[in-house]
N, C-alpha and C positions, 0 to 999 in steps of 0.2 A: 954396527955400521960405523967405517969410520967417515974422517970429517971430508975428504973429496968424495966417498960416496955421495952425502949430505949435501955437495955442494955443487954434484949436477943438475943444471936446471933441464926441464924437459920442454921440450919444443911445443910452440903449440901448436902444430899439426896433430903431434900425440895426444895431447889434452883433449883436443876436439873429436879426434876419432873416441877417446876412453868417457867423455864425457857430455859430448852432443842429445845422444838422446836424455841422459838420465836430468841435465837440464832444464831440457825442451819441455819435459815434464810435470817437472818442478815448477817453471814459470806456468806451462797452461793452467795449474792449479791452484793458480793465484791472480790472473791477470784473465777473463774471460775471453777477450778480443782476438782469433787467433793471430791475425797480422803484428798488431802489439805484441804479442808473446813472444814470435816470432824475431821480429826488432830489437826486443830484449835481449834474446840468448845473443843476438850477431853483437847487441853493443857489450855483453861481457865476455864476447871471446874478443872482440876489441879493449876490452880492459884490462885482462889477462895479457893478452898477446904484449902491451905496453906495461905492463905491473911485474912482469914473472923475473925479471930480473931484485926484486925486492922479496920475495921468497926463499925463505932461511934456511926452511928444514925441508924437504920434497915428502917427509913423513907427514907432512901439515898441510899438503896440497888440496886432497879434499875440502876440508874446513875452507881454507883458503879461497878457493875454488867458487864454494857454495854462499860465503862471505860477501865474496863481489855481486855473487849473485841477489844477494839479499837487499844490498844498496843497492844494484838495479831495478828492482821491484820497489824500492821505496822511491829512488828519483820518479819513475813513472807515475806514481800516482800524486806526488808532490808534483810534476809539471803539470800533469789533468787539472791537478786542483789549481793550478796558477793559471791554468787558459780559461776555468769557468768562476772568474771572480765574483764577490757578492755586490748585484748592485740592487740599488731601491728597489727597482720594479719588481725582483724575485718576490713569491709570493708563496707562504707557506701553506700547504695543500691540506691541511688538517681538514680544515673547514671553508672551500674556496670561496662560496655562496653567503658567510657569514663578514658582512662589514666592517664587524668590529676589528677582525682579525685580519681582513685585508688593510686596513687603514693601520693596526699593530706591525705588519711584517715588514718596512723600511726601518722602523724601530729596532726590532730584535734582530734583523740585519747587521745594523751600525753596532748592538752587545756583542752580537757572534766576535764580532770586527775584535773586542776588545777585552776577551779570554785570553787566557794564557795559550800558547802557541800548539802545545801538546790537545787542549783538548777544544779549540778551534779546529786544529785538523780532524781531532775525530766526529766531532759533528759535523763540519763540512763534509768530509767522504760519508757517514752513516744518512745524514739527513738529506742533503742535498743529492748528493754523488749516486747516495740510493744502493752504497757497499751494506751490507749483512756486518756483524759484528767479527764472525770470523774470517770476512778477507779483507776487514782492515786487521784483524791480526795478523793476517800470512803477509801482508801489503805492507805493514810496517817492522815484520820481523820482531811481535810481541806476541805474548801468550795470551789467548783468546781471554785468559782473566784481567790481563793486565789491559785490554782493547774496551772489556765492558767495563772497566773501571774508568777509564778516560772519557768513553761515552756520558756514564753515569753524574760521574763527577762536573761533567762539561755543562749537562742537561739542569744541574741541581746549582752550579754557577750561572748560570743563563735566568734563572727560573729567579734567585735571590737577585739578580741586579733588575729583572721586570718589577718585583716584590717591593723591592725600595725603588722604584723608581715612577710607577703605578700603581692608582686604584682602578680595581676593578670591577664591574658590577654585572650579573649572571643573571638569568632567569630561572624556573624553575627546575628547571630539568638540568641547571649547571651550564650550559652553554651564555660564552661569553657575548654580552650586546653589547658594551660601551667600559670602555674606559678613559681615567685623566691623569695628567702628572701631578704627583704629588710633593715634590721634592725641587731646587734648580737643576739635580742632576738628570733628571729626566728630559729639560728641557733639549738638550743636545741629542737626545734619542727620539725624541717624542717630537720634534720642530717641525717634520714633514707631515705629520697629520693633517693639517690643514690646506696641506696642498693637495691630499688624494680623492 
């Protein structure tokens, strides 16, 4: 191929006819909502259609192609997550009926708040969001080990700033009745207790 072969760009009328469905696909496979899904594809054949002049090789279309598509699928779920922010009153479902854990969940709130970014988002989408760990990987264009890793990682950061930041005290069977701050850094977690 030489280099004006290379250097025809294809229109994207053509793109959409050769690549509409196999898209359409792609996203519904990852985004359940079909209307979402659907918004999706229209906003990357609008990213395409404004991008395709920055396309080097036309042997690199696909990739390319699939690419935008994948930052498509992450802006989505990163805006979901910007319209359902975390405030006090969220209430972590484990236990709804148990006190202790309603009066903890403004607390672990405010931690979530102040995780590393990577693995805030994947708790927000897993815990909250209520995604499965495999479509925060399709969702973030990671491999399903690298999604449980973020989770894990997230759940085990979360867990060591409660650890130093509370005592806690269990009954017998291990469910939580009452905890207190132990530390001043707690105080900034722990401040609204008294108000719930």
């Amino acid at each position: 191929m030489n280099i004006t072969e290379q250097k025809l760009i294809p229109t994207t009328e053509k793109i959409w006819k050769e690549f509409y469905d196999k898209l359409r696909s792609f996203v519904q496979l990852r985004v359940s909502a079909k209307d979402d899904a659907e918004d999706i594809v229209q906003e990357v054949f609008v990213r395409i259609h404004n991008k395709i002049d920055t396309l080097k090789d036309n042997q690199k279309l696909e990739s390319w192609i699939y690419q935008i598509t994948r930052n498509a699928i992450i802006d989505y779920y990163r805006s979901k997550k910007e319209k359902v922010e975390l405030h006090d009153d969220l209430e972590i479902d484990e236990d709804s009926e148990n006190e202790a854990i309603k009066r903890l969940s403004p607390s672990i709130i405010k931690m979530i708040d102040h995780l590393p970014y990577i693995y805030k988002e994947a708790i927000i989408l897993t815990e909250y969001k209520g995604l499965k760990q495999k479509e925060l990987a399709d969702s973030l264009g990671i491999s399903l080990t690298g999604a449980k890793s973020r989770v894990q990682r997230g759940r085990k950061l979360l867990k060591e700033m409660l650890h130093d930041c509370c005592a806690f005290e269990f009954d017998s069977i291990g469910k939580l009745t009452d905890f207190s701050g132990k530390s001043k850094c707690c105080s900034r977690f722990v401040e609204l207790r008294g108000k719930l």
